[in-house]
Backbone as JSON Lines, residues from 0, in Angstrom:
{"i":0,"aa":"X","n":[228.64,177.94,143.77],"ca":[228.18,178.57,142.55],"c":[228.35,177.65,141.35]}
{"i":1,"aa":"X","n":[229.58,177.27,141.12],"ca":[230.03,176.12,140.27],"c":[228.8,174.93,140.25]}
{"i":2,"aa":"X","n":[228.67,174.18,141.12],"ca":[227.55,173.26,141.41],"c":[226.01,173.65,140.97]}
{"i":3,"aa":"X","n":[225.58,174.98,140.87],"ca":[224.26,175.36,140.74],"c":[223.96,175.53,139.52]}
{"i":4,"aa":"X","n":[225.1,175.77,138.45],"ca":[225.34,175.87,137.07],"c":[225.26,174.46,136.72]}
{"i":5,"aa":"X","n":[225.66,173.43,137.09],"ca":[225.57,171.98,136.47],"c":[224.3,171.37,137.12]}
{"i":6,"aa":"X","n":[223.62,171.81,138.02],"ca":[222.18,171.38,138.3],"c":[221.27,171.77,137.46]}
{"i":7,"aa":"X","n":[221.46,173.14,137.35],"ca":[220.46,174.21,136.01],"c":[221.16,173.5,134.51]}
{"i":8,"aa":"X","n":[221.78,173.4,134.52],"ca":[222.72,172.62,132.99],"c":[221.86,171.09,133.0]}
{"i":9,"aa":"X","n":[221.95,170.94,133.64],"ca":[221.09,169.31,133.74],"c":[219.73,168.91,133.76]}
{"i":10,"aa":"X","n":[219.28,170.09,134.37],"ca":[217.9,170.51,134.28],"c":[217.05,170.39,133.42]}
{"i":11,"aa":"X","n":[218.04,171.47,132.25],"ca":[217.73,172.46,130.99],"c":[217.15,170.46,129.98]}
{"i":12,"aa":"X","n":[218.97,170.02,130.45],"ca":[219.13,169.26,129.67],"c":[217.99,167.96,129.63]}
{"i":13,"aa":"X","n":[217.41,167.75,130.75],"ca":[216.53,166.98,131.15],"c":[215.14,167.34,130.17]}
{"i":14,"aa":"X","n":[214.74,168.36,130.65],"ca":[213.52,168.56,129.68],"c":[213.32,168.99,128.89]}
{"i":15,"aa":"X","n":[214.76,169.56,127.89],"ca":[214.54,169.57,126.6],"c":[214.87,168.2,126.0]}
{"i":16,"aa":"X","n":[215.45,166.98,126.5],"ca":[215.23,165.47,125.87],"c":[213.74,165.02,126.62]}
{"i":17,"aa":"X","n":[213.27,165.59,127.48],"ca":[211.83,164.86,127.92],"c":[210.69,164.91,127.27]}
{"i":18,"aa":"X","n":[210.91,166.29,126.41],"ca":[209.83,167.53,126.04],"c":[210.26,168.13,124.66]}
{"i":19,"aa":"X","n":[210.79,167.3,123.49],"ca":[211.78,168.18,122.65],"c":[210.41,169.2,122.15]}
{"i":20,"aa":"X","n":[210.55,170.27,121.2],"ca":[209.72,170.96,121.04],"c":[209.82,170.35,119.24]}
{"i":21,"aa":"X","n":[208.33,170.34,118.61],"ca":[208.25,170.08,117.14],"c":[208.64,170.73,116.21]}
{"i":22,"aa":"X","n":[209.64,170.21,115.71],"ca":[210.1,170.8,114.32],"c":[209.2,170.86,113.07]}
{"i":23,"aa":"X","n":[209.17,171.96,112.62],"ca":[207.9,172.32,111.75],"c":[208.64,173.01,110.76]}
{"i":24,"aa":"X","n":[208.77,172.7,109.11],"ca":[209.57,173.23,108.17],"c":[208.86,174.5,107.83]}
{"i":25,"aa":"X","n":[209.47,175.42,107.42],"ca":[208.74,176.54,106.84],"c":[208.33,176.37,105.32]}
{"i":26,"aa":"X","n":[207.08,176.96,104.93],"ca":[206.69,177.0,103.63],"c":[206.97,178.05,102.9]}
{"i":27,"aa":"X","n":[206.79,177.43,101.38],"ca":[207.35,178.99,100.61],"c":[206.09,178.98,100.28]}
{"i":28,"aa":"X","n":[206.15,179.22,99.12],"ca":[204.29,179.34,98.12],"c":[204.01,177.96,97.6]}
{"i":29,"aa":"X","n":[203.74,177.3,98.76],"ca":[202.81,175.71,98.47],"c":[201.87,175.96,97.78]}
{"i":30,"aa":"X","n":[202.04,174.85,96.78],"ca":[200.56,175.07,96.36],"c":[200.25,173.03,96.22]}
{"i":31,"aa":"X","n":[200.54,172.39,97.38],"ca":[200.34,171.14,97.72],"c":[198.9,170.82,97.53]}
{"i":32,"aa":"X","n":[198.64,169.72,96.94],"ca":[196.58,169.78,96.97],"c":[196.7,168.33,97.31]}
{"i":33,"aa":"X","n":[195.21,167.34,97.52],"ca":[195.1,166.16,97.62],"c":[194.85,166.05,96.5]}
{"i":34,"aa":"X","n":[194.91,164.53,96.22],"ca":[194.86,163.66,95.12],"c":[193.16,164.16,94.11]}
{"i":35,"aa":"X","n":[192.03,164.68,95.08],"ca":[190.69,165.03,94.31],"c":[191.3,166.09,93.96]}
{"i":36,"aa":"X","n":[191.86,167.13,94.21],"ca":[191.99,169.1,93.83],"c":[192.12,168.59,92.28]}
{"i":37,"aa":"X","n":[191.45,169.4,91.49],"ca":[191.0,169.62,90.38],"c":[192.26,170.59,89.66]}
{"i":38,"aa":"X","n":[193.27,170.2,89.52],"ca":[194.29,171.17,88.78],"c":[194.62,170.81,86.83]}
{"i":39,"aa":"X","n":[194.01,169.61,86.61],"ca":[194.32,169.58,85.09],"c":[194.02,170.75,84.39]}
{"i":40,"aa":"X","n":[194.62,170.56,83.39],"ca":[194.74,171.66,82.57],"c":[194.73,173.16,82.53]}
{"i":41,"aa":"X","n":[195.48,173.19,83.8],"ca":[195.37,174.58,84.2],"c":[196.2,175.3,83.51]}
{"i":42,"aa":"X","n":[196.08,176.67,83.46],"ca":[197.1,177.31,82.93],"c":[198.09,178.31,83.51]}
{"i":43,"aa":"X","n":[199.17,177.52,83.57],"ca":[200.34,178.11,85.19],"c":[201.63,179.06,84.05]}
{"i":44,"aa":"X","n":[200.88,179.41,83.09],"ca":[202.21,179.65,82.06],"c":[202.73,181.02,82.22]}
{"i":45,"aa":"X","n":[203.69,181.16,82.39],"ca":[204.81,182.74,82.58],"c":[204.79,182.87,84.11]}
{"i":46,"aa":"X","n":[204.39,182.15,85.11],"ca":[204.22,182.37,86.13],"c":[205.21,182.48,87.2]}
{"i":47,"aa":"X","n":[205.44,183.31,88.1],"ca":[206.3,183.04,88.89],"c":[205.67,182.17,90.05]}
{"i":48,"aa":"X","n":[206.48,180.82,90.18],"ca":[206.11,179.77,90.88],"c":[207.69,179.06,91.28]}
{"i":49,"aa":"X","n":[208.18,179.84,91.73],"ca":[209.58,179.73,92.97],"c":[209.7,179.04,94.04]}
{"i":50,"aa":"X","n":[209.23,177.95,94.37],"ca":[209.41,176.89,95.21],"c":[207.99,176.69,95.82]}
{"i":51,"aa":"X","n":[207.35,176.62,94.57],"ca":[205.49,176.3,94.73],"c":[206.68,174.28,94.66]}
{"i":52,"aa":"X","n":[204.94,174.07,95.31],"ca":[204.97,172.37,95.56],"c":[203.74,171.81,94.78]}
{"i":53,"aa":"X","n":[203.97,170.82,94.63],"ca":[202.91,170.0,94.02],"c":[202.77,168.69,94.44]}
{"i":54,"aa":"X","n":[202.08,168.09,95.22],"ca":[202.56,166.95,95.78],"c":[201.16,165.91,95.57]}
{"i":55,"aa":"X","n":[200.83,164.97,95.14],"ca":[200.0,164.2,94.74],"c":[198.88,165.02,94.05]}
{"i":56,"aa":"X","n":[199.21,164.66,93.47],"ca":[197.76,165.77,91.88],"c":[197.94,165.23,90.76]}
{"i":57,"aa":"X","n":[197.56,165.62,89.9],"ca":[196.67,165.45,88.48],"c":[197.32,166.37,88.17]}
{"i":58,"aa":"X","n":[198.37,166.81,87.16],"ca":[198.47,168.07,86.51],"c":[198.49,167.68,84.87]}
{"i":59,"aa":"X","n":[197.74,167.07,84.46],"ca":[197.57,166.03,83.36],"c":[197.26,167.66,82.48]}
{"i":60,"aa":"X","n":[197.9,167.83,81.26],"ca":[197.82,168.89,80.59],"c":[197.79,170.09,80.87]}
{"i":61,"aa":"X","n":[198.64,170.34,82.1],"ca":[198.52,171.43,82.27],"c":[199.52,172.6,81.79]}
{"i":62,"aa":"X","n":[199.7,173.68,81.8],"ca":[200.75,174.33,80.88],"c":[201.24,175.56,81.89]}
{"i":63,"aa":"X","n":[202.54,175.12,81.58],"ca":[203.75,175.72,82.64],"c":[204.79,175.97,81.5]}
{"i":64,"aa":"X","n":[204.32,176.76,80.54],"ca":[205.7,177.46,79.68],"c":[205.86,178.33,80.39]}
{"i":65,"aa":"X","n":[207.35,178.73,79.8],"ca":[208.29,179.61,80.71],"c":[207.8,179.86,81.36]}
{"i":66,"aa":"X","n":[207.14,179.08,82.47],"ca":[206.84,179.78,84.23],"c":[208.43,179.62,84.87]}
{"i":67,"aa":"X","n":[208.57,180.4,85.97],"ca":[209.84,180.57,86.94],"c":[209.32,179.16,87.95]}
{"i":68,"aa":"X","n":[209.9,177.93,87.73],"ca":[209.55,177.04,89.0],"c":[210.75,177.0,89.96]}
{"i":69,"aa":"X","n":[212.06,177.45,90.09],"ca":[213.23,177.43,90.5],"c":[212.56,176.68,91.8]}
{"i":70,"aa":"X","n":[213.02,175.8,92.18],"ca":[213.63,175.23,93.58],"c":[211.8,174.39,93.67]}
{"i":71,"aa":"X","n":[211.0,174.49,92.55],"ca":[209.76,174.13,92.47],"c":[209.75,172.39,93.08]}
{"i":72,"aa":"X","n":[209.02,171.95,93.17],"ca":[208.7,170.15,94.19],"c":[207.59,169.61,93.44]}
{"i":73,"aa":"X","n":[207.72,168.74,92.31],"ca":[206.71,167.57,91.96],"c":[206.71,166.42,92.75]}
{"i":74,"aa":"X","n":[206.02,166.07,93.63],"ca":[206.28,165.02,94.38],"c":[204.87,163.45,94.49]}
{"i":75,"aa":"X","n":[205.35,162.9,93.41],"ca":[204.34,161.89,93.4],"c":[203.08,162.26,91.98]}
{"i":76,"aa":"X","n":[203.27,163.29,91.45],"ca":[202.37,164.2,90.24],"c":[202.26,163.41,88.87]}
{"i":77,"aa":"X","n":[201.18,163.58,89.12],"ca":[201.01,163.14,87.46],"c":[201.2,164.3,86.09]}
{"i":78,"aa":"X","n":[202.04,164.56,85.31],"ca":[202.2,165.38,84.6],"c":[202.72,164.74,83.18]}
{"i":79,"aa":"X","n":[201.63,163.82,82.62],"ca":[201.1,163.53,81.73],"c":[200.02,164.46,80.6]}
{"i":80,"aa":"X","n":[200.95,165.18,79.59],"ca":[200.54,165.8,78.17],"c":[201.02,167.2,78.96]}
{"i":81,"aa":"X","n":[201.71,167.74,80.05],"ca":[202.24,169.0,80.18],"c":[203.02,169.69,79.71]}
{"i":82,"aa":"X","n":[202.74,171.02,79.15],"ca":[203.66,172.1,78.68],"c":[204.77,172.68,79.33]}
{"i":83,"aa":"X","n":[205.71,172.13,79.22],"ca":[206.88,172.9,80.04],"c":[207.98,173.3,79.33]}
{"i":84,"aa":"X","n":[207.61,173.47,78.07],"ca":[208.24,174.2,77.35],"c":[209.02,175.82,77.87]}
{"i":85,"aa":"X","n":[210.18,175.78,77.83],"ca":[211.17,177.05,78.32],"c":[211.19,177.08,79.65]}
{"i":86,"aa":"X","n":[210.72,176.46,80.8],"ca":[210.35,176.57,82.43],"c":[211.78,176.39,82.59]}
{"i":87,"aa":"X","n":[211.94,177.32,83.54],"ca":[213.25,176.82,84.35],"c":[213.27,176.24,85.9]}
{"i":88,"aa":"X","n":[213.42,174.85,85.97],"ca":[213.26,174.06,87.19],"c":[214.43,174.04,87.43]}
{"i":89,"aa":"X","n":[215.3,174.8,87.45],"ca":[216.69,174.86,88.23],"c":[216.68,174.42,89.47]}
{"i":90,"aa":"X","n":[217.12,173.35,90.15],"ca":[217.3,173.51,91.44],"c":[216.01,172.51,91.63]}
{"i":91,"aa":"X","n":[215.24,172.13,91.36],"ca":[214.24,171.43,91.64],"c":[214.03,169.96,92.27]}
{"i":92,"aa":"X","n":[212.71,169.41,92.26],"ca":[212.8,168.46,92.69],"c":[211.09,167.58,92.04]}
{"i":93,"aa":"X","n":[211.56,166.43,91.15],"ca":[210.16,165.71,90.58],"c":[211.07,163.78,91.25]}
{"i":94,"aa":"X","n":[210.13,163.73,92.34],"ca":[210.29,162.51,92.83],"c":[208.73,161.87,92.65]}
{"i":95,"aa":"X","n":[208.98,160.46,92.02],"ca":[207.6,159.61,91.89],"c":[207.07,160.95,90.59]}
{"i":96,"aa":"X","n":[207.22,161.52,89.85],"ca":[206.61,162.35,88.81],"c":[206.41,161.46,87.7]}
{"i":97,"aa":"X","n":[205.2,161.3,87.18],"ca":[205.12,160.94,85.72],"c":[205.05,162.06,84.62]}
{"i":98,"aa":"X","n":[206.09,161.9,83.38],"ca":[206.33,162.76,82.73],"c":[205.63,161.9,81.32]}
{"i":99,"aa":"X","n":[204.73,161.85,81.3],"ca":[204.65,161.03,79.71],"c":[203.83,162.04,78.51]}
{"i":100,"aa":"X","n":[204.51,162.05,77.75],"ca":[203.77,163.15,76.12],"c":[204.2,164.69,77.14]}
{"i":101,"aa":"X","n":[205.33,164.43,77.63],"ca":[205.27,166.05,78.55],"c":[206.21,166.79,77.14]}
{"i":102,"aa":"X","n":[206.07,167.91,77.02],"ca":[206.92,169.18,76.68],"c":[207.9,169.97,77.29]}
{"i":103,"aa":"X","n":[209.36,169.52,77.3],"ca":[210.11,169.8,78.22],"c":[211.52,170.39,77.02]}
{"i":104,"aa":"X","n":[210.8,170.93,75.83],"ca":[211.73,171.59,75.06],"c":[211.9,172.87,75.82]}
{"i":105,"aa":"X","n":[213.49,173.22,75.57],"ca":[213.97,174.48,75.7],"c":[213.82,174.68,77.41]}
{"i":106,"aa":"X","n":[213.36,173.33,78.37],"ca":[213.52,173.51,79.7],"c":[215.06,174.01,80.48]}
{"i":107,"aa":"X","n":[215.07,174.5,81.35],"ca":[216.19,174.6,82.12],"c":[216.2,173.77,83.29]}
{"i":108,"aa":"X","n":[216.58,172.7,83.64],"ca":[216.4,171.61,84.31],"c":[218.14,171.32,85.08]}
{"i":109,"aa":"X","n":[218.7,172.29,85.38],"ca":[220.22,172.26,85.53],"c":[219.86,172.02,87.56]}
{"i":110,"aa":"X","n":[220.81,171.1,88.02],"ca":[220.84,170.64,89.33],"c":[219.09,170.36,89.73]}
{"i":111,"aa":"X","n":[218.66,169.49,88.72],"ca":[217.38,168.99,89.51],"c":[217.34,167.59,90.11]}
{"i":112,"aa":"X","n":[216.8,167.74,90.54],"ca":[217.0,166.32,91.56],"c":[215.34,165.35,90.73]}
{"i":113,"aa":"X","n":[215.58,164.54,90.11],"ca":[214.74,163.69,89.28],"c":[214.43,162.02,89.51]}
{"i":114,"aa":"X","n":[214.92,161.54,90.66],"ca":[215.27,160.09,90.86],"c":[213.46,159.42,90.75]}
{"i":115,"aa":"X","n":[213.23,158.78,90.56],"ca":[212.35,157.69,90.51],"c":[211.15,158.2,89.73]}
{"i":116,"aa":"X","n":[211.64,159.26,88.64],"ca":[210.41,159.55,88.16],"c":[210.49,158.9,86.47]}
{"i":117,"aa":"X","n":[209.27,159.06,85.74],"ca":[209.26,158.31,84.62],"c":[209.21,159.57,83.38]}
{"i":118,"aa":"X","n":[209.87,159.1,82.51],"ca":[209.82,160.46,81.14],"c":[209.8,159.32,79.84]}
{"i":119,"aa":"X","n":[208.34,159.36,79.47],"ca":[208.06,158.29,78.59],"c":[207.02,159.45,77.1]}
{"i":120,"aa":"X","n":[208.05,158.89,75.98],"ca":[207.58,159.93,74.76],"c":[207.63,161.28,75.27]}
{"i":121,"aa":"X","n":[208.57,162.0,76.0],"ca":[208.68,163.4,76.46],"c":[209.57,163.96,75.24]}
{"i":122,"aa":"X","n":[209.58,165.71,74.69],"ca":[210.38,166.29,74.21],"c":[211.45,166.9,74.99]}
{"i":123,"aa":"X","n":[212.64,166.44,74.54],"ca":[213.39,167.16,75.37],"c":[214.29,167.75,74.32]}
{"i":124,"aa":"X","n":[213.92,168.67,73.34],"ca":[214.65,169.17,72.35],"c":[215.05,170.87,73.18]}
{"i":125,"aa":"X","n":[216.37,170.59,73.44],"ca":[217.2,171.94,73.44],"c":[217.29,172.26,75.19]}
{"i":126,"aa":"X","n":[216.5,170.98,75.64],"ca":[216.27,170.86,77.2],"c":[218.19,170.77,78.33]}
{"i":127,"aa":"X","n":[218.28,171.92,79.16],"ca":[219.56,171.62,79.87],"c":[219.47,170.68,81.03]}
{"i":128,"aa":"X","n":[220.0,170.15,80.99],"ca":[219.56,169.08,82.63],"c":[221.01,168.66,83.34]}
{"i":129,"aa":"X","n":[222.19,169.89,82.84],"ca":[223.57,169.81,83.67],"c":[222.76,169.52,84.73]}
{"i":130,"aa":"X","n":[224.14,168.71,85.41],"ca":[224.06,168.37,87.06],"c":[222.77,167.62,87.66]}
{"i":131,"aa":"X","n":[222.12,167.54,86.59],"ca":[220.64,167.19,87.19],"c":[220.48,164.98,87.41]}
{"i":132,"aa":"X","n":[219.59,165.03,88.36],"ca":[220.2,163.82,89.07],"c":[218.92,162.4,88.87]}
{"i":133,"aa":"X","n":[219.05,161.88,87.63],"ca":[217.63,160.71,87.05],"c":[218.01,159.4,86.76]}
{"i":134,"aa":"X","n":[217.55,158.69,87.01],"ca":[217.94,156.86,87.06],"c":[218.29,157.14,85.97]}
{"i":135,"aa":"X","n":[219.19,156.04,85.93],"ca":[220.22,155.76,84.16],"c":[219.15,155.05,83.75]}
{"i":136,"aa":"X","n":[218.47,154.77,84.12],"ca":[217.38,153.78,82.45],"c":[216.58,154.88,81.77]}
{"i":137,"aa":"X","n":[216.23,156.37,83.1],"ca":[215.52,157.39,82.18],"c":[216.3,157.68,81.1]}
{"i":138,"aa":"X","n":[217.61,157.79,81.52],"ca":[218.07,159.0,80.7],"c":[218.57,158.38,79.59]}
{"i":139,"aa":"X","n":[218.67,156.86,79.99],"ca":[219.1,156.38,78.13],"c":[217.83,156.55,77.09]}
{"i":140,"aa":"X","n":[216.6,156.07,77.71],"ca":[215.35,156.62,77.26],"c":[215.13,158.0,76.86]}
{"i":141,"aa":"X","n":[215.77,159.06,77.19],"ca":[215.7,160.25,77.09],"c":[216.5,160.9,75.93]}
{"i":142,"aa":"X","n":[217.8,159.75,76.17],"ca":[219.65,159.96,75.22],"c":[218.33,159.77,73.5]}
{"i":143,"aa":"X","n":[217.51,158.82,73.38],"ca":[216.96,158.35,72.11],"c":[216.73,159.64,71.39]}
{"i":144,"aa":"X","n":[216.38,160.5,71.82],"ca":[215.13,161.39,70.93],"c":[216.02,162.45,71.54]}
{"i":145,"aa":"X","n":[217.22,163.04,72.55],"ca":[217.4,164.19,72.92],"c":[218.31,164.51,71.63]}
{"i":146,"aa":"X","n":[218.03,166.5,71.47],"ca":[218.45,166.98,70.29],"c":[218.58,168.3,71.06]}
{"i":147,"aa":"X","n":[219.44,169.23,70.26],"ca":[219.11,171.17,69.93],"c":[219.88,171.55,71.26]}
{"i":148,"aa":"X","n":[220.02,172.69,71.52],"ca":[220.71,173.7,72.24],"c":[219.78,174.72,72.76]}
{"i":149,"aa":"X","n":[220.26,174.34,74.0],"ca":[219.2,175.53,75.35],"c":[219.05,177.0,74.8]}
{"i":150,"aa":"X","n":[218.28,177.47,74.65],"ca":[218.63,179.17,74.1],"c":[218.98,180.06,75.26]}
{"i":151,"aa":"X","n":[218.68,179.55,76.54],"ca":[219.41,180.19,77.52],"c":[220.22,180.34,78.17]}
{"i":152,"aa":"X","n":[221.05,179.02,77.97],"ca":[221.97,178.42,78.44],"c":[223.05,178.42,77.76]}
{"i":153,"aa":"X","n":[222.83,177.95,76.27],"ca":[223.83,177.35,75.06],"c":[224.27,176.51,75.29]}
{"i":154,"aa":"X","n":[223.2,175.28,76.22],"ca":[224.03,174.0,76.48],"c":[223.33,173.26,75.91]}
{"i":155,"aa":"X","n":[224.4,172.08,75.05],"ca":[224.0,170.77,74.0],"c":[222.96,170.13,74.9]}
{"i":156,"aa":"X","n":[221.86,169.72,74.96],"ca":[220.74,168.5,75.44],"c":[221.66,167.44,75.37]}
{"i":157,"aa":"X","n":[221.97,166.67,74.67],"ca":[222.89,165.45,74.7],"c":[224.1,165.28,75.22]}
{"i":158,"aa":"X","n":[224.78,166.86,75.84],"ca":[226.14,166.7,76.59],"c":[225.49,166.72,77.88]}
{"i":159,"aa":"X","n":[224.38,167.73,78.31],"ca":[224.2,167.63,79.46],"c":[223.23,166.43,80.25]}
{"i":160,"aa":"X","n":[223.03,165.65,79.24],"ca":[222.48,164.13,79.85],"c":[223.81,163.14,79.96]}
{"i":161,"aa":"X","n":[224.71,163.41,79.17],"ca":[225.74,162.54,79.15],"c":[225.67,161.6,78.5]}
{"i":162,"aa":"X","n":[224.65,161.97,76.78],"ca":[224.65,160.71,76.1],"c":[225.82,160.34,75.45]}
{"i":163,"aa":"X","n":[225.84,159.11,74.93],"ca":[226.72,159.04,74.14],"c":[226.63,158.47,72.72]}
């Protein structure tokens, strides 16, 4: 009996390394497009958009005040002249994102994950970005012009970049 258990054990083990089965992530509310999808200047504002994606697009003026993006994914986006005034990207993620002439006053940006993206002439007046994680050359770029206090938060813009 002992013996028939380590044949079937070996078995198992055989063709699930022969045959693994595909790991496939689950989606929340993607809203992933190719590089043609036509999304400029859309208007995404007050929206609940809770771990919507965005992954190679154009969102060149588009306006995302206080929309809910929590746990939201810019990945590779152009978001050049965007409104993101009051949005809370808590928890987020803008990798490869261009942020240039963006509106990111009064954002909630606390534990976002930000590495290799660019924030060139952006507002970040009253913007929280505790814990949040962006190459040190952004954020001295960012330290220039950051000012004001989160209204949702009551956290300094300039403590939570760590200017000095």
């Amino acid at each position: 009996m002992k013996n028939w258990r380590v044949v079937v054990s070996f078995v198992l083990a055989m063709v699930l390394f022969l045959f693994p089965g595909s790991a496939q992530a689950a989606s929340s509310s993607s809203i992933t497009r190719s590089a043609g999808d036509e999304l400029k200047a859309k208007d995404f504002s007050g929206q609940s958009l809770i771990g919507s994606e965005f992954t190679n697009v154009d969102l060149e003026n588009a306006n995302f005040s206080n929309a809910d993006l929590r746990g939201g994914v810019f990945n590779g986006t152009v978001l050049e002249g965007v409104n993101l005034h009051g949005v809370d990207f808590s928890n987020g993620i803008a990798y490869l994102a261009r942020f240039k002439n963006a509106d990111l006053s009064d954002a909630v940006l606390t534990d976002a994950m930000m590495l290799r993206s660019v924030f060139d002439n952006v507002d970040v007046t009253g913007a929280d970005f505790t814990n949040a994680v962006l190459d040190g050359t952004e954020v001295k770029k960012i330290c220039v012009k950051a000012s004001g206090v989160n209204s949702k938060t009551g956290v300094d813009t300039r403590e939570s970049l760590g200017c000095r």
